[in-house]
N, C-alpha and C positions, 0 to 999 in steps of 0.2 A: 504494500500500500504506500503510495506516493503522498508525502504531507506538504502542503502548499502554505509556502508562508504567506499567511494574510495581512495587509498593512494597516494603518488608521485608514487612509480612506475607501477599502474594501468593507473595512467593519463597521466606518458610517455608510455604508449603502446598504448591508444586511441590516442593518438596524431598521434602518428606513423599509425595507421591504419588508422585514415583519412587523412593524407595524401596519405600513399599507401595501402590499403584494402588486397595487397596481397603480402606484403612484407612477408618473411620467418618468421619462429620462428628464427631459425640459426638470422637474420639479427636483428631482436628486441631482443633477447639475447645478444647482443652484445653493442647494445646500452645503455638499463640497467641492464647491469653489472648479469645476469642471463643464467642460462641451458636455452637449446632450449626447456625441460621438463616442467622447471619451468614457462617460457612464456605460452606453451598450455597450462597448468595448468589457469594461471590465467586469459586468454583467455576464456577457458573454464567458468569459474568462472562469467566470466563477463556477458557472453552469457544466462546463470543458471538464475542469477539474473535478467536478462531483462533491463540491462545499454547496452548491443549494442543487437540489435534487429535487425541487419540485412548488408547486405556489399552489395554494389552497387559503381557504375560508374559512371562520369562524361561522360555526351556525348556532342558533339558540335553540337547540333541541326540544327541548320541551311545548317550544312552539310549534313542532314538528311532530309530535305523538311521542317522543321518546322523554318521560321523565322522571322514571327509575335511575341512577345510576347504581351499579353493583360491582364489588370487591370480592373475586374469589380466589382462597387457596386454595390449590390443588394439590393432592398427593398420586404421585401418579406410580404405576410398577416402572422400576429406572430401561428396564428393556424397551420398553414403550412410550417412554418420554418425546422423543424427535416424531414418533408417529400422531402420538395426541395433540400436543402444540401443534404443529402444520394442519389438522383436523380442525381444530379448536381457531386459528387465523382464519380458516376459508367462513366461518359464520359472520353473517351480516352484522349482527349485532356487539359483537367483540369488538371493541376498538384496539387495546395493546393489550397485547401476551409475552409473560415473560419465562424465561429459564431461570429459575434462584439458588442461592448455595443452597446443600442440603443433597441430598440424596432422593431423586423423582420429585420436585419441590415444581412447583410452576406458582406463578400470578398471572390474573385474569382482569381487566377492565371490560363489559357489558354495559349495554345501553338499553333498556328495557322498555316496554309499551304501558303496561302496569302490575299490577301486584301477581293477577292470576299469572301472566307470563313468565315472573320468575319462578312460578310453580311447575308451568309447562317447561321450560330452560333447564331446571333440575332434573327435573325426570325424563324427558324426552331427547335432551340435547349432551347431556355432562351426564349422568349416570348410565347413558347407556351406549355408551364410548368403554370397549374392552381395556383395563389395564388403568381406568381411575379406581382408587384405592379410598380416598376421602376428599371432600368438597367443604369447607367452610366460605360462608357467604356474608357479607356485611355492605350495606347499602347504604348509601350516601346522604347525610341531612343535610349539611350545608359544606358547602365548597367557598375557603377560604382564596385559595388561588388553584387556576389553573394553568395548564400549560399550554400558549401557544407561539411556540418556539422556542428556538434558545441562544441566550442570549452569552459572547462572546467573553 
């Protein structure tokens, strides 16, 4: 893996694009002192090297039907770990899955419709996946910060 040195005004322009993904060049040239050329330019640049991988959206979900959110551990048999993770990312509903220390250990973030769903979720979707062992689940009251992006 190739590590690209990013400079100040690389890291003011990611900044600017996570905050607005589709602010102008015009607008981010202006901010660091550069052409609307020179911004594509290192935009470009950045995209090449695989430091931004992609431009997306904040949504307000819950405006959307989805406003459960859910935290699950998983215990998984370690033989089958790489099989259930990769099973457990292709679900709509999953936003991030993770591998954790531990031995068959996963986390889970879900985006749920409402309460009956994370009853359907448990039983239809995660317990009957060969090779989960234990499932704790804890559901979200209030979201202090979240993440959308990250920051340098």
């Amino acid at each position: 893996m190739n590590i690209r040195k990013v400079d100040e005004i690389d890291k003011k322009i990611l900044y600017l694009l996570l905050e607005n993904s589709r602010i102008s060049y015009v607008d981010i040239g202006k901010e660091v002192k550069l052409s609307r050329v020179a911004v594509k330019s290192r935009i470009d640049n950045l995209e090449k090297s695989g430091i931004i991988e992609n431009y997306t959206i904040d949504m307000n979900l819950r405006k959307v039907g989805r406003e459960i959110a859910v935290f699950f551990d998983i215990e998984a048999d370690p033989r089958k770990l790489y099989e259930i993770g990769k099973t457990l990312a292709k679900k709509d509903n999953v936003t991030d899955i993770y591998q954790m220390t531990g031995t068959g250990s996963l986390h889970m973030h879900a985006l749920l419709n409402k309460d009956d769903e994370l009853n359907d979720f448990l039983e239809k979707e995660l317990y009957s996946i060969d090779g989960i062992l234990k499932v704790t689940s804890r559901i979200i009251l209030t979201r202090f910060k979240a993440r959308t992006g990250r920051k340098l």
